[in-house]
C-alpha positions as CSV (number, residue, x, y, z in Angstrom):
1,X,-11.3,13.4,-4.2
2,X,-9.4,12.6,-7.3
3,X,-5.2,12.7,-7.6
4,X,-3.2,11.7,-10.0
5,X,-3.7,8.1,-11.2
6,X,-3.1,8.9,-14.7
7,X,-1.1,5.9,-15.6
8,X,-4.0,3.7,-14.9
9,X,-6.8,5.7,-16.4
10,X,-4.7,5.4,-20.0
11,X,-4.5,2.6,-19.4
12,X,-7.8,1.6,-18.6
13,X,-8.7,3.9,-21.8
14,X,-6.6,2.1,-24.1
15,X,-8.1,-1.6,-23.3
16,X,-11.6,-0.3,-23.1
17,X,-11.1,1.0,-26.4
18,X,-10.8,-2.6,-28.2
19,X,-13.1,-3.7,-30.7
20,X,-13.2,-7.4,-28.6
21,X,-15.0,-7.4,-25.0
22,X,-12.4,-7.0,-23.0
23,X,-12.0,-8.4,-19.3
24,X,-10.3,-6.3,-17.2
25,X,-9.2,-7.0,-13.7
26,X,-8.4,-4.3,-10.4
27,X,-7.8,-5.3,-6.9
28,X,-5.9,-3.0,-4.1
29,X,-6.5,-2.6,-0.4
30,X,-9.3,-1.0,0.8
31,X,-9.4,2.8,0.6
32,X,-6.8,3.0,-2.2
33,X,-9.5,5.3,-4.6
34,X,-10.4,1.9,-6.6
35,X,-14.1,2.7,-6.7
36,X,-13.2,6.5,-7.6
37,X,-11.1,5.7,-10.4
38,X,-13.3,3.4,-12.0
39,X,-16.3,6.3,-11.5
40,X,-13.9,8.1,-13.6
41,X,-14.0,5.8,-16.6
42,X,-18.2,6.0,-16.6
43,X,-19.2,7.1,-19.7
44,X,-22.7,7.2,-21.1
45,X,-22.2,3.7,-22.3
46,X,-20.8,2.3,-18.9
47,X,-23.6,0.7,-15.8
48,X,-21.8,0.6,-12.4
49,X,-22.7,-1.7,-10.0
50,X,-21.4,-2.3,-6.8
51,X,-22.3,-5.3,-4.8
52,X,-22.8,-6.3,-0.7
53,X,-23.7,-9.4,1.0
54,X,-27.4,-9.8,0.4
55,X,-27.8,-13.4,-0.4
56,X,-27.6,-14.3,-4.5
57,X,-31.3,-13.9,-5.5
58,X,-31.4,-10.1,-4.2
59,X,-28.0,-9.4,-6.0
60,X,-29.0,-10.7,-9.2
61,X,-32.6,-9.0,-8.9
62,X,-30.6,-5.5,-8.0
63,X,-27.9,-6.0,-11.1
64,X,-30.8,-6.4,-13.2
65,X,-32.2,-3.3,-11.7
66,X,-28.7,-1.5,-12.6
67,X,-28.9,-3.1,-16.4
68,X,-32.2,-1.6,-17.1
69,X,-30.4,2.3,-17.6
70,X,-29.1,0.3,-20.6
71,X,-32.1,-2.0,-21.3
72,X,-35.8,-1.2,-20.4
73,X,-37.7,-3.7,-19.5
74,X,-34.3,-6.3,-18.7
75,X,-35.2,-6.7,-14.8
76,X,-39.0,-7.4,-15.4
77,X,-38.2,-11.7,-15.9
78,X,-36.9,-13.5,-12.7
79,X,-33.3,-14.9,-13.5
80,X,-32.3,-18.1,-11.5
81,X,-29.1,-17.7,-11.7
82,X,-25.8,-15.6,-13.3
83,X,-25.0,-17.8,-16.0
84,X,-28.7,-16.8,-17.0
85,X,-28.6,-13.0,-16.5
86,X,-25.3,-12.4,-18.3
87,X,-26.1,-14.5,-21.2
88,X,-29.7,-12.6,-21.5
89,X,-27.6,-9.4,-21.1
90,X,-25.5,-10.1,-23.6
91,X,-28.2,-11.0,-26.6
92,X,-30.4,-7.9,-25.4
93,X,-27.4,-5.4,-26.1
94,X,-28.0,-3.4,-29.5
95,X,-24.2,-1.9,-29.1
96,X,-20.9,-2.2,-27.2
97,X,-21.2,-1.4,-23.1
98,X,-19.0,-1.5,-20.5
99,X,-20.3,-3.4,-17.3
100,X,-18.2,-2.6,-13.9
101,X,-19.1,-4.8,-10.9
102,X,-17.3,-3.2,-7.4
103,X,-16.9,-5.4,-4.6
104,X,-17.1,-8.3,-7.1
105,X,-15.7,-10.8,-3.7
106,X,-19.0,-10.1,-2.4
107,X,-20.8,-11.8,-5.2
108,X,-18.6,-14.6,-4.8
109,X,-19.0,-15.1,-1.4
110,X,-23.2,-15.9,-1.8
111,X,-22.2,-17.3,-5.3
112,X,-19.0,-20.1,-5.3
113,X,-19.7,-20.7,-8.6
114,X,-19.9,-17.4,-10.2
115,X,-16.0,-17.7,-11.6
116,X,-16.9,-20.9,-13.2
117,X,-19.6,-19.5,-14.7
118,X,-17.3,-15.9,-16.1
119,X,-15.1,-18.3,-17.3
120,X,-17.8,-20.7,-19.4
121,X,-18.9,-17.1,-20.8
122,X,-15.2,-15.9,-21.8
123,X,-14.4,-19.0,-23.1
124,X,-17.9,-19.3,-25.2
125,X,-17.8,-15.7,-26.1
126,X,-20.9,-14.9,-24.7
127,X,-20.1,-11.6,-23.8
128,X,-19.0,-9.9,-27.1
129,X,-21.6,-7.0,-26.9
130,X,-19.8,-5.9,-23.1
131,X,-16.5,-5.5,-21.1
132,X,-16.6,-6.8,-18.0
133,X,-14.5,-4.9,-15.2
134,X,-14.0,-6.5,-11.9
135,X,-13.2,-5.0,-8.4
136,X,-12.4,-6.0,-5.3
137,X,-10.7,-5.0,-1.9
138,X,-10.1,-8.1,-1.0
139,X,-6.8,-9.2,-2.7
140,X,-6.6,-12.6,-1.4
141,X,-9.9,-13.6,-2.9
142,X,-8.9,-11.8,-6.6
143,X,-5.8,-13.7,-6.2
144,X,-7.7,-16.9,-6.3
145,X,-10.2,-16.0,-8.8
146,X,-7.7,-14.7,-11.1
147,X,-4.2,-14.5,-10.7
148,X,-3.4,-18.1,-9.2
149,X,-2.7,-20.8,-12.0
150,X,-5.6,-22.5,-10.4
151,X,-8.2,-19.9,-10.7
152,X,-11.2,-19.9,-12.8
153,X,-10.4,-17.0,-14.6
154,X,-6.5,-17.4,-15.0
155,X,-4.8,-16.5,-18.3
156,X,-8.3,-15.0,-19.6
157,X,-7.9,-10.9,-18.1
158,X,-7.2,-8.9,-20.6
159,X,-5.9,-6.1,-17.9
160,X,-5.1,-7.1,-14.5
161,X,-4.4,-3.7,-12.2
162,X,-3.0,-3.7,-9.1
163,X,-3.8,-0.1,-7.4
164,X,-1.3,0.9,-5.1
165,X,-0.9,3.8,-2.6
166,X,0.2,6.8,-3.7
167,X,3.4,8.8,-2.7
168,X,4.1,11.4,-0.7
169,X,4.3,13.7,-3.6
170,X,0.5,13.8,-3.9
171,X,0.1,14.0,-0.5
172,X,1.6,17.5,-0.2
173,X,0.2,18.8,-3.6
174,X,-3.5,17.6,-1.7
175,X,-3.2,19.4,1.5
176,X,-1.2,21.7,-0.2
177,X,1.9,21.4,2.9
178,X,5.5,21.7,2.6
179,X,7.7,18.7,1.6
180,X,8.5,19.0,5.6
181,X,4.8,18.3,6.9
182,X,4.1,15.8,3.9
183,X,6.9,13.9,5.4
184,X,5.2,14.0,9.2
185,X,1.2,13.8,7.9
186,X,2.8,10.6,5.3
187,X,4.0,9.0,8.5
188,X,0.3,8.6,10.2
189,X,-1.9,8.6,6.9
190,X,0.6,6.9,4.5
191,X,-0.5,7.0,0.6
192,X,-4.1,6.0,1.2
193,X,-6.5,9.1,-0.4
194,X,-9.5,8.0,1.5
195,X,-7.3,8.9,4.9
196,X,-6.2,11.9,2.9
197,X,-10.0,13.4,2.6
198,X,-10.8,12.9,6.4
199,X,-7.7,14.3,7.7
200,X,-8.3,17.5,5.0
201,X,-11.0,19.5,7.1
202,X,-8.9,20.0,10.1
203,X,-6.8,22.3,11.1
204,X,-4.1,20.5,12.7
205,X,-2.5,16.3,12.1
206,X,-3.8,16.1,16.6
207,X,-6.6,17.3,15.6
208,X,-7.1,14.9,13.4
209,X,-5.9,12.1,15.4
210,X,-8.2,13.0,18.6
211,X,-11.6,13.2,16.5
212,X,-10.9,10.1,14.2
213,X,-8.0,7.8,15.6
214,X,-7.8,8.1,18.9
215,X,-11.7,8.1,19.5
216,X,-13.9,5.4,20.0
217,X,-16.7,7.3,17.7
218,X,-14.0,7.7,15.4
219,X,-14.2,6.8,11.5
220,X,-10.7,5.1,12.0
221,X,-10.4,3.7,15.7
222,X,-11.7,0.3,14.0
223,X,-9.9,0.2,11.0
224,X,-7.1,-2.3,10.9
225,X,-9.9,-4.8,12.2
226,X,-11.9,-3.4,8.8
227,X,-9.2,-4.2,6.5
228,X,-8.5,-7.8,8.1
229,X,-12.3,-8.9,7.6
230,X,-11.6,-8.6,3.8
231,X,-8.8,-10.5,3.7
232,X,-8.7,-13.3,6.8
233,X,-11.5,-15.4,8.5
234,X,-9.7,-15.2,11.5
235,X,-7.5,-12.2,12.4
236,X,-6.5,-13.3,15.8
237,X,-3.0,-14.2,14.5
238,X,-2.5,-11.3,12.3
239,X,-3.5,-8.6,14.2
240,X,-0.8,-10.1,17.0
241,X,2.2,-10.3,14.9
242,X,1.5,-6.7,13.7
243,X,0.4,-5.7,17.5
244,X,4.0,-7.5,18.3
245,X,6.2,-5.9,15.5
246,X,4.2,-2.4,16.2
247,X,5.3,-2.6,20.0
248,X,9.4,-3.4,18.5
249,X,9.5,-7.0,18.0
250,X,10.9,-7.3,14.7
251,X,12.7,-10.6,14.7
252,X,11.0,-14.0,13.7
253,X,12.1,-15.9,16.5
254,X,11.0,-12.7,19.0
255,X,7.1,-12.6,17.8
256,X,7.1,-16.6,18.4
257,X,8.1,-16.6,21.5
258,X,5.9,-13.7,22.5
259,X,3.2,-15.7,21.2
260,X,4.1,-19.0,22.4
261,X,4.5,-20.6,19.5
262,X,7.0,-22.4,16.7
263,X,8.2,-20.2,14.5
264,X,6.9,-22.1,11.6
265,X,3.2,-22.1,12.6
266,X,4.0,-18.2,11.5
267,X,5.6,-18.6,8.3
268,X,2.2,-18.9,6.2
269,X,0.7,-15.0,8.4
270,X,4.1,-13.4,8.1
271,X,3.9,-14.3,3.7
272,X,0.5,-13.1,3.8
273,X,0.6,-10.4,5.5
274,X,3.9,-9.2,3.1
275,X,2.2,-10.4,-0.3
276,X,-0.6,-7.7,1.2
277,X,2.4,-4.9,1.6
278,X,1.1,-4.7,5.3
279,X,4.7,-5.7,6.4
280,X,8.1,-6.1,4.8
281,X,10.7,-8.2,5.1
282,X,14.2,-6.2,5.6
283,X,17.7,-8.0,5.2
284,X,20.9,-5.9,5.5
285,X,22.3,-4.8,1.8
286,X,24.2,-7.3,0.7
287,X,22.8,-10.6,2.0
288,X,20.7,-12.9,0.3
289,X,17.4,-13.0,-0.2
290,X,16.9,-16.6,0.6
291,X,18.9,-15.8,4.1
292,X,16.9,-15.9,7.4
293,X,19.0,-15.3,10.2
294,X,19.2,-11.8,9.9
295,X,15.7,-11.1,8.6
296,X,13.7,-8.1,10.1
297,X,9.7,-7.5,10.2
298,X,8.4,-4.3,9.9
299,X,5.2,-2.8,9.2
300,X,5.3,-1.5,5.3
301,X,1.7,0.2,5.8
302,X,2.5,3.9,7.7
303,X,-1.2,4.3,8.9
304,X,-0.9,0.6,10.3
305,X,2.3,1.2,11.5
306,X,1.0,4.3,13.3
307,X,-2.0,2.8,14.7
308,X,-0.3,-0.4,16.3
309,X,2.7,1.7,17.3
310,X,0.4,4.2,19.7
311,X,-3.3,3.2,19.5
312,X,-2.8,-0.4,20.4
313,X,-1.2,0.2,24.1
314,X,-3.5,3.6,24.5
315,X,-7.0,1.6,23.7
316,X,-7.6,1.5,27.8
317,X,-7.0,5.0,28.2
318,X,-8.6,5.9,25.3
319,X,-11.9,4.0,26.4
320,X,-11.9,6.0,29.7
321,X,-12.0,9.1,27.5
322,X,-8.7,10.2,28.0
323,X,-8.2,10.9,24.1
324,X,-6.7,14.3,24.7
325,X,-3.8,12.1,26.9
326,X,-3.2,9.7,24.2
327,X,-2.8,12.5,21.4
328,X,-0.7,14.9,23.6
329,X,1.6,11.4,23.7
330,X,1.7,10.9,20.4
331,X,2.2,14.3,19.7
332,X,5.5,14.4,21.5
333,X,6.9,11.5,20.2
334,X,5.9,12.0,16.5
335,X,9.5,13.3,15.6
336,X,10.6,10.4,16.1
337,X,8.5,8.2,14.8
338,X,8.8,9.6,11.7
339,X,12.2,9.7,11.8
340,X,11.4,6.0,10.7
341,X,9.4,6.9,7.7
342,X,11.7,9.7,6.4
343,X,14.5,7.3,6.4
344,X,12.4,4.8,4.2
345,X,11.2,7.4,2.0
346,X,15.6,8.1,1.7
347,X,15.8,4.7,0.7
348,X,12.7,4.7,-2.1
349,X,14.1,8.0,-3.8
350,X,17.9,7.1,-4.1
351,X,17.1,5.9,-7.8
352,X,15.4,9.3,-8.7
353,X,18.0,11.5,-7.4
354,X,21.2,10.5,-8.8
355,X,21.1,12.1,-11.9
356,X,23.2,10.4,-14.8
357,X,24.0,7.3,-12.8
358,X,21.7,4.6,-12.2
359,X,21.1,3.1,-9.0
360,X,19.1,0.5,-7.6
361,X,16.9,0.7,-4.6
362,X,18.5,1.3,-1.6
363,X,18.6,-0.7,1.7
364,X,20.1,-0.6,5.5
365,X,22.8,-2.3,6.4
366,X,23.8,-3.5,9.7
367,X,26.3,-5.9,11.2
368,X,30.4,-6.6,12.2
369,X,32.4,-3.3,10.8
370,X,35.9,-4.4,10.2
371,X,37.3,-3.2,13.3
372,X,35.2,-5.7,15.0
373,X,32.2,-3.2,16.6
374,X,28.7,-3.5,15.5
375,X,27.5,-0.8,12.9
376,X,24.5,0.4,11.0
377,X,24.4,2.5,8.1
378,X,20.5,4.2,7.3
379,X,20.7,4.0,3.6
380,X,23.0,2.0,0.7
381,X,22.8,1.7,-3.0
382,X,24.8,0.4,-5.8
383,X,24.8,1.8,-9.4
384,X,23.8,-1.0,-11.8
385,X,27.1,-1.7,-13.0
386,X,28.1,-2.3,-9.0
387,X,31.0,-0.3,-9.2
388,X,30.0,2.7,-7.1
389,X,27.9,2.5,-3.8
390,X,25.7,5.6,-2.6
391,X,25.9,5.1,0.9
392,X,23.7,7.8,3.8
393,X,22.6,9.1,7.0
394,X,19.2,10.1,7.3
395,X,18.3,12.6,9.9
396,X,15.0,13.9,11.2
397,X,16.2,16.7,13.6
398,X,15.4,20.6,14.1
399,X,19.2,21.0,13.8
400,X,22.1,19.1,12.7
401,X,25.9,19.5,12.9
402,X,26.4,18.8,9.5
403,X,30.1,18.5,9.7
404,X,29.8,16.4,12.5
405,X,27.7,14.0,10.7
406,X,30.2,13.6,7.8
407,X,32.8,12.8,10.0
408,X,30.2,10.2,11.4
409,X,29.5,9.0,8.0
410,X,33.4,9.1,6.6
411,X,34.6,7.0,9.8
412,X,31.6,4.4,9.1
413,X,32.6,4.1,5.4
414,X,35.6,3.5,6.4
415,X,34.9,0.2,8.6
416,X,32.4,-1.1,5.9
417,X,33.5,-4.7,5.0
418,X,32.1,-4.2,1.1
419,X,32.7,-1.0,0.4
420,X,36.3,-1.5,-0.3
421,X,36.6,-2.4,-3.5
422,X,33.9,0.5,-4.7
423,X,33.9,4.1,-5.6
424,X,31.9,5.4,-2.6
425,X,29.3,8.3,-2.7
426,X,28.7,9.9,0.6
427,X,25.3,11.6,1.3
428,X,23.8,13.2,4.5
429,X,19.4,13.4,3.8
430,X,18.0,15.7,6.4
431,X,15.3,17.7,8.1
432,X,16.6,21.3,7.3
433,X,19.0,20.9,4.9
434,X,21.7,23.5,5.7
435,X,23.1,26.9,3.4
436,X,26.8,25.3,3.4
437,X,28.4,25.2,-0.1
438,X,31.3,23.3,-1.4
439,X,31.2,20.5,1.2
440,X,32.8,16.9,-0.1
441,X,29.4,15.1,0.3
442,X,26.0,15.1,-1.1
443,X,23.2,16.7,1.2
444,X,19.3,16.1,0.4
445,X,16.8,17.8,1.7
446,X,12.7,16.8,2.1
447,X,11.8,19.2,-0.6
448,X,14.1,16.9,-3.0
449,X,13.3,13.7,-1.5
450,X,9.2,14.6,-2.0
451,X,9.7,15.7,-5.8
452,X,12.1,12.5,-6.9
453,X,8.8,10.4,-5.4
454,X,6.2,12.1,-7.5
């Protein structure tokens, strides 16, 4: 499966077109389409080679095997080590190639020194006659190879790409669904294509979820445990903070006591875990970022956030073989769970709908109204020149008394403690989006909120 991802390819294009070897850099979370997109770029002048944990002399004796589509006879001497094999390849090429090694932490893991040695090469320009394009799933370990000031290779990438998960938008157009079940299937599957491609052949989202999620034999019963081993030794302490925030613990101070510890044994997890997108830190619009009292953890990724959310407290049950239990749970309680992810994906188009006014991103707010009661308001924007505020409900219901809501909405304005001093823009974002004209608020609808994300 290939969608979209246009933006990178041209770009990807572009620096592979330069008349100097290029280095070029991609990382992402596993599944993101990294490997695909890079099979895209093969060209008869391109070797892929993807590596796996076999201990240094058998990867060096199979990326030798992989050189020889360009080179006969390049695998036939015994290299000791990479330094060696990537200088040879370099004085055996007759013309420009472009070299692509997936899963390049692999390499590294078996081979400590095989920055050091990419570096000495860059830095000798001893690889004129290739570009070199590494991948890897594991961002932690690109991070320190490349993008931290102390890394080997810092400064010398010539592209670094950072391949994200893609929107909603692309999720409709793949399984061909209306914005309304793109919103519900984005909810359990998020923007990750590979979970796009399994959920594709069946007929139904519980479907789905009872052969692959909720199963034991399932490709994706195991899968937050998959994506951990890329990134952490030890999981233990990840995999309980997003067990914790999953189950509704979404303060600091909650997930330390539930795990019985200080709050600032955490602090190093929780930034991991956010510099990975897995989970994001949410402060009320208006409050500093550097504030801490009113901080909120939740879990950014929707198909993590699904699976600690219901597969987590069902793994018992689901062990027993009571998988058609489990799902007919879920099932039922879907609506509201994604009432969660439709107001998020509210908050991410706000900039794209507003036409002729520019917006930021948008936020919640909570906290003290002025008449003294506590309050909460779903979505909250400010044009760039902070003189307007866009400020929302977002509802995930069958049916909605609209009129009721703007009432709702009007009162809350009213007992904002910023909102004052701003030309305010009321909006209602909803489920069906209702045939009323000439009503003194804006109403969105999933069909508008899918397209602004495309």
């Amino acid at each position: 499966m290939f969608v979209n991802r246009k933006t990178e390819i041209e770009r990807l294009k572009l620096v592979l077109k330069s008349s100097k070897a290029c280095l070029v850099v991609i990382y992402g979370r596993r599944r993101c389409g990294k490997s695909t997109l890079i099979r895209r770029l093969m060209s008869r002048d391109s070797v892929y080679f993807s590596a796996d944990m076999r201990e240094r002399p058998l990867q060096i004796k199979a990326f030798a095997e992989r050189m020889e589509v360009m080179i006969p006879g390049f695998a036939a001497p015994v290299y000791p080590d990479w330094n060696s094999v990537f200088r040879a390849l370099n004085a055996a090429l007759a013309r420009k190639i472009t070299v692509c090694i997936d899963e390049f932490p692999y390499l590294v893991r078996n081979s400590s020194d095989l920055p050091s040695v990419l570096q000495n090469l860059h830095d000798d320009n001893a690889h004129g006659r290739y570009h070199l394009i590494l991948c890897g799933s594991s961002q932690k370990m690109m991070n320190d190879m490349v993008l931290n000031r102390k890394a080997p290779l810092y400064g010398r990438a010539d592209e670094i790409m950072r391949i994200q998960p893609m929107s909603v938008s692309h999720l409709k157009s793949f399984l061909r669904i209306t914005a309304i079940d793109a919103v519900e299937e984005y909810s359990v599957w998020g923007g990750i294509p590979r979970y796009w491609e399994i959920r594709k052949p069946f007929g139904s989202l519980a479907e789905t979820i009872s052969w692959h999620v909720a199963n034991p034999t399932g490709l994706l019963y195991d899968e937050p445990e998959r994506l951990f081993s890329d990134e952490i030794r030890t999981s233990v302490q990840a995999y309980t903070m997003l067990s914790l925030i999953g189950s509704g613990c979404n303060r600091l101070s909650e997930i330390a006591a539930r795990m019985e510890k200080p709050a600032t044994h955490l602090s190093g997890t929780l930034a991991f875990l956010t510099e990975l997108k897995y989970i994001r830190r949410e402060i009320p619009f208006g409050e500093s970022v550097r504030s801490t009292r009113r901080t909120l953890y939740k879990i950014e990724d929707p198909f993590l956030n699904f699976w600690f959310t219901f597969i987590v407290p069902a793994r018992s049950r689901i062990e027993l073989g009571l998988t058609q239990q489990v799902v007919k749970s879920i099932i039922n309680m879907l609506p509201s769970f994604t009432a969660a992810t439709w107001e998020e994906l509210c908050r991410r188009a706000v900039p794209f709908l507003m036409a002729g006014q520019n917006f930021g991103p948008a936020s919640r707010w909570w906290g003290t109204g002025i008449d003294g009661t506590q309050a909460e308001v779903d979505i909250v924007a400010e044009s760039s020149d902070g003189r307007v505020l866009l400020i929302g409900e977002a509802k995930w219901a069958e049916s909605t008394d609209v009129k009721g809501e703007m009432n709702k909405l009007t009162k809350k304005v009213s007992q904002l403690p910023f909102a004052g001093e701003h030309t305010v823009i009321t909006a209602l974002f909803l489920k069906k989006k209702p045939v009323i004209k000439n009503l003194n608020m804006l109403i969105f609808g999933p069909d508008e909120v899918v397209k602004a994300l495309s």
